[in-house]
N, C-alpha and C positions, 0 to 999 in steps of 0.2 A: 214927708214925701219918700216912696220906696226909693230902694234904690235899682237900678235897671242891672236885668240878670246877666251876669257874665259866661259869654260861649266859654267855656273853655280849653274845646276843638279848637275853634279860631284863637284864641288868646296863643295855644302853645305852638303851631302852625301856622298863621296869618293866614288860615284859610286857606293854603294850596296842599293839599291832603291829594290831589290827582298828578302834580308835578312832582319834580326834582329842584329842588333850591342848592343843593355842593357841586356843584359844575364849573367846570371852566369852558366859559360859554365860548371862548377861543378853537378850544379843539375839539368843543361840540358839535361848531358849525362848520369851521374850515378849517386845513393843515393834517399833519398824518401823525397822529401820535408818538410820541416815541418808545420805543422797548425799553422795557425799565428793567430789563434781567440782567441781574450783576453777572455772571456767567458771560453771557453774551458781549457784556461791555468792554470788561477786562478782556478778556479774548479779542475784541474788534474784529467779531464776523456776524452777518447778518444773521439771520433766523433761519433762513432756508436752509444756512450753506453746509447748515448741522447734518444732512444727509449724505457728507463726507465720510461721519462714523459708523454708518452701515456697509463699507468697504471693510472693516475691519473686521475679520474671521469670528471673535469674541462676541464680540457687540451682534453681529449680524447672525449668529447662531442662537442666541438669545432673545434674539427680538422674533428670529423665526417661531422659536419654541411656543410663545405667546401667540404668534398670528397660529399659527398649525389649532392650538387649543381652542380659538376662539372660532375659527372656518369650519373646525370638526363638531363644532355644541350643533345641535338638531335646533331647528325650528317649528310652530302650528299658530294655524289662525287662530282667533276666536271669534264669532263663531265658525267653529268647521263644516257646521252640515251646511249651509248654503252653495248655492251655486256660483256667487260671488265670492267662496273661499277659495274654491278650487282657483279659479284663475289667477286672484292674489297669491296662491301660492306655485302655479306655475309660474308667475313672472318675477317672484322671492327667488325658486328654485336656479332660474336661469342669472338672476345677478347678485346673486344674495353676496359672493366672492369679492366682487367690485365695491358693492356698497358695504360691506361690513369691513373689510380691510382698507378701503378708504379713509372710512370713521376711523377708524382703530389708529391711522395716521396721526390723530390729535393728541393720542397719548405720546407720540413720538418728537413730534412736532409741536403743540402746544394747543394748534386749531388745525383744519381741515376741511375744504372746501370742494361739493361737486355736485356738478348740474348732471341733470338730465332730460334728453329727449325722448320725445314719446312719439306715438306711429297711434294708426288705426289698423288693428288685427282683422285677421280673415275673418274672427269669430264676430268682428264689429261694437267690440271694446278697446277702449281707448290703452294702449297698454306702452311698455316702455321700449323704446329703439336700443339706446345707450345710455350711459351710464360711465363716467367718468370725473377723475380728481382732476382739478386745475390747479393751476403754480399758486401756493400760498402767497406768494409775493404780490399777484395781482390784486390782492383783497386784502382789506382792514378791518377785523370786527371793531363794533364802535361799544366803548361800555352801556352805554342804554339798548344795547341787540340789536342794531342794524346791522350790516353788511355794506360794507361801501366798495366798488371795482375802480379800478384807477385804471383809464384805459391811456392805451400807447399812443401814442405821436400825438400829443397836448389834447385830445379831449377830454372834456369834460366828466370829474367823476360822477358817481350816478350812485343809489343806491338801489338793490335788486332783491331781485322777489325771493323769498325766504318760505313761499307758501307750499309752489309749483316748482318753481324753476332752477334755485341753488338751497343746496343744503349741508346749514355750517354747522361744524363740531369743534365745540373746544372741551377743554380737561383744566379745572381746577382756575377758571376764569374769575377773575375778580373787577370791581370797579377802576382800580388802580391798574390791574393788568390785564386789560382787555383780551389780548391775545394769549392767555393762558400758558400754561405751566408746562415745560419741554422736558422730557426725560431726559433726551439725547442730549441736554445742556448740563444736566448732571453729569453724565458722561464724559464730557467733554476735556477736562482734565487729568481723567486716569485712560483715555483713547492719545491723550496728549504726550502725555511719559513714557506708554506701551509704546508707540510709534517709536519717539527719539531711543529710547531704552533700546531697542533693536536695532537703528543706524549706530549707536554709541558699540554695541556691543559685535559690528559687523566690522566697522576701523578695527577694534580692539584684536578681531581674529585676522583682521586682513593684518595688521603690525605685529602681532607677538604669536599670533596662531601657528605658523610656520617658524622653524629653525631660522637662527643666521649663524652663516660663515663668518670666519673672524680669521685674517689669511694673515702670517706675519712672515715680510720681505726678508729677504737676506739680501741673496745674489738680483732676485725677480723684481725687475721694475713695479711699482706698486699701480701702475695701471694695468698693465698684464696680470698681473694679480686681480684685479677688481674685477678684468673682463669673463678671468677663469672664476671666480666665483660666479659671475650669474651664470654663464654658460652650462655649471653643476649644480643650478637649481632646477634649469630646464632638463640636464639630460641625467642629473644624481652620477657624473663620471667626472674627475679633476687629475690631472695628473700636473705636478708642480715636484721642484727641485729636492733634493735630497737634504737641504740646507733649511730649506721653507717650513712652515709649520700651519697647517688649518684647524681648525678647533670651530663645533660646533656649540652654539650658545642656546640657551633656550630659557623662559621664562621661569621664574622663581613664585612659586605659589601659584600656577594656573589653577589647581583643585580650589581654591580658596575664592579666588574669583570667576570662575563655574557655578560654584552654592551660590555666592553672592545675588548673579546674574540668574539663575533659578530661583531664589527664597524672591526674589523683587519680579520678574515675570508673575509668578505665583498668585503671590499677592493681588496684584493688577486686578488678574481672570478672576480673583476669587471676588474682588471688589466690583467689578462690572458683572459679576452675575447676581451678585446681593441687591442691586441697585435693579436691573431691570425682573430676576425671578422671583426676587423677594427673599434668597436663602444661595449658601455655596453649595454645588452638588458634587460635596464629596464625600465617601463611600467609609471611607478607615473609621472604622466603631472600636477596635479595639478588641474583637468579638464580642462587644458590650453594647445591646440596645439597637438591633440592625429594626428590628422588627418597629421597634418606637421612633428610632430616625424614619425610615421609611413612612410611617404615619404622618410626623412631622412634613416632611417633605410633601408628601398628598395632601395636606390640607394647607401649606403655603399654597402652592398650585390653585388648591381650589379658590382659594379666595381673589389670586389675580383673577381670576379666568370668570369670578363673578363681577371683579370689577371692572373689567373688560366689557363683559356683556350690559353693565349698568351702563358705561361710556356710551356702545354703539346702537343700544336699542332704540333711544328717541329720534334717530337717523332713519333708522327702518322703520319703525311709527311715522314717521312724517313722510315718506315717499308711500305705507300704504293711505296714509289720508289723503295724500294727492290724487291717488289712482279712483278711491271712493268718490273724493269731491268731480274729479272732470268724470267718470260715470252715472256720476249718481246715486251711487251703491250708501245702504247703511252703514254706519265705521264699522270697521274689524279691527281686532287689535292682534300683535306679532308678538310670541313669547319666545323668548331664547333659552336653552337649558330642559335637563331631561323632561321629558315627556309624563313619565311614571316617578313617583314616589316611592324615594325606597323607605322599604319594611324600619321601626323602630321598635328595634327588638324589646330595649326595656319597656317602654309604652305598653304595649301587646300583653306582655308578661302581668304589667299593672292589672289593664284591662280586665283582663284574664281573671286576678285574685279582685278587683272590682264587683267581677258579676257571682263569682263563685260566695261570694258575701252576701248577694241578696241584690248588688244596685242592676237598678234597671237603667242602662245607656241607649240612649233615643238613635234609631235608623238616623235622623240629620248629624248625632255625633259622628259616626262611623264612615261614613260621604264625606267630610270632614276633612277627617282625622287618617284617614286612609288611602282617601283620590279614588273615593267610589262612584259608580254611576246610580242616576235615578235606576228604579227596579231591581238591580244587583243583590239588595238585600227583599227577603221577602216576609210579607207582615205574620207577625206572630199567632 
């Protein structure tokens, strides 16, 4: 007798190849996960409250530099010649600022949440009113990609529309860490030190920054004495007995702890700019290598500034599909980053000793290979 063949899809699966079987069916269905960010824990502050560190001159000059680079990238439909382009990109053009620096929040914050409202235009397409981030707080992304709102005064939570209506960004989201990964949480303890490091070192100037008088009695009661000293810090005048003696004192090694209190500021700035530009921008080469630093420096840059635009692009993909779907429009898709293709000099050069050899390179190469258009090249 055979013997009966074994699945062995089903064997290794029990057959649920469409579900999730590692869940905890607890805080799948109900309760609010908890933030699992050691950062955050240690600390004992919420998630939100991280937008403290953008008060800080450092942090908040850095994190500009990043929004500035990514506000300034150019945007184009695809397809552009449609008439349906143009108005997607008149109503890119008008919120592109909102909804990209929105997104761009998730790298800050870890996720990043915002609806928008639409209107019916004069034109009699459906297009967008506003456009605006809500309090991260209100919202729970769920590890399976829901959206869950936790509304105020004991209603009931809900989960919301991800299609149309809200659209979530997280950065570096994981099963385990649904609410994804906070820059500003790495921050958080060199934002910590900078701060106290400057109350520590404002006593330090308020107690030793200033001379003291040092009055020694003879004849002069020693509270007349005391009164005459401060009197001659307000007005720098003391007149005291011919017997009496004041002597100004002053700290022992101030230079010493100046460098100190500089090499550790220092530091700080240099560390909070490594962490969010990806590199220190400082300048001293030594007269050695300005021109190779400088490169270096441009292609850190470039590489945030593409991973920036990888973060926020399926943000603005997804508000142009909304606009297609309640129109009716064909999809168009939304590209971030130059427009033109810059020249690759060595290539060209190849090219170049390529055909000087005899190879025939096909019109599709050079469309290609260069960001040509149909007709641009003409037939041989």
């Amino acid at each position: 007798m055979a013997k009966p063949k074994k699945d062995k899809a089903k064997a290794l699966s029990y057959g649920n190849l469409y579900t999730q079987e590692a869940v905890t069916q607890f805080l799948y269905n109900f309760g609010r996960q908890p933030d699992i960010d050691e950062v955050l824990r240690k600390a004992g502050i919420a998630r939100h409250r991280l937008k403290i560190l953008l008060d800080d001159d450092e942090v908040a000059q850095a994190v500009e530099t990043r929004i500035d680079a990514l506000l300034a990238t150019p945007f184009r439909i695809e397809p552009s010649d449609t008439p349906e382009a143009e108005l997607l990109r008149q109503e890119l053009n008008e919120w592109f600022c909102e909804i990209a620096g929105g997104a761009l929040n998730a790298l800050l914050f870890g996720y990043s949440v915002q609806e928008v409202v639409y209107e019916q235009k004069q034109s009699g397409h459906m297009g967008v009113q506003w456009v605006g981030e809500k309090p991260m707080q209100w919202f729970e992304p769920k590890n399976d990609g829901r959206l869950i709102y936790r509304q105020d005064g004991g209603g009931a939570d809900r989960e919301v529309d991800q299609f149309l209506k809200f659209f979530l960004t997280r950065r570096k989201a994981t099963f385990e860490q649904p609410y994804g990964k906070a820059l500003l949480a790495t921050l958080y303890w060199l934002f910590f030190f900078k701060q106290n490091g400057f109350k520590f070192w404002a006593k330090f100037l308020e107690r030793f920054g200033t001379p003291i008088l040092l009055g020694k009695c003879k004849d002069t009661e020693t509270d007349d004495m005391s009164q005459a000293l401060l009197n001659a810090h307000a007005q720098s005048v003391l007149s005291i007995d011919i017997d009496d003696d004041v002597q100004v004192l002053s700290t022992q090694g101030s230079g010493s702890a100046n460098g100190a209190f500089e090499t550790f500021n220092e530091t700080l700035v240099q560390q909070i700019q490594k962490v969010v530009l990806g590199q220190t921008l400082t300048s001293g080469t030594d007269g050695k290598g300005s021109y190779a630093l400088g490169q270096v420096h441009e292609n850190v840059r470039g590489d945030k500034l593409k991973s920036d635009i990888r973060l926020v692009t399926p943000t603005l993909q997804a508000v142009v599909d909304a606009l297609c779907v309640l129109n009716d429009w064909k999809p168009h898709k939304v590209l971030l980053g130059e427009i033109t293709k810059p020249l690759n000099k060595e290539q060209a050069e190849r090219d170049a000793h390529l055909k000087n050899a005899g190879a025939n390179l096909s019109n599709l190469y050079f469309i290609r290979e260069y960001n040509l258009q149909d007709g641009d090249l003409k037939p041989a």
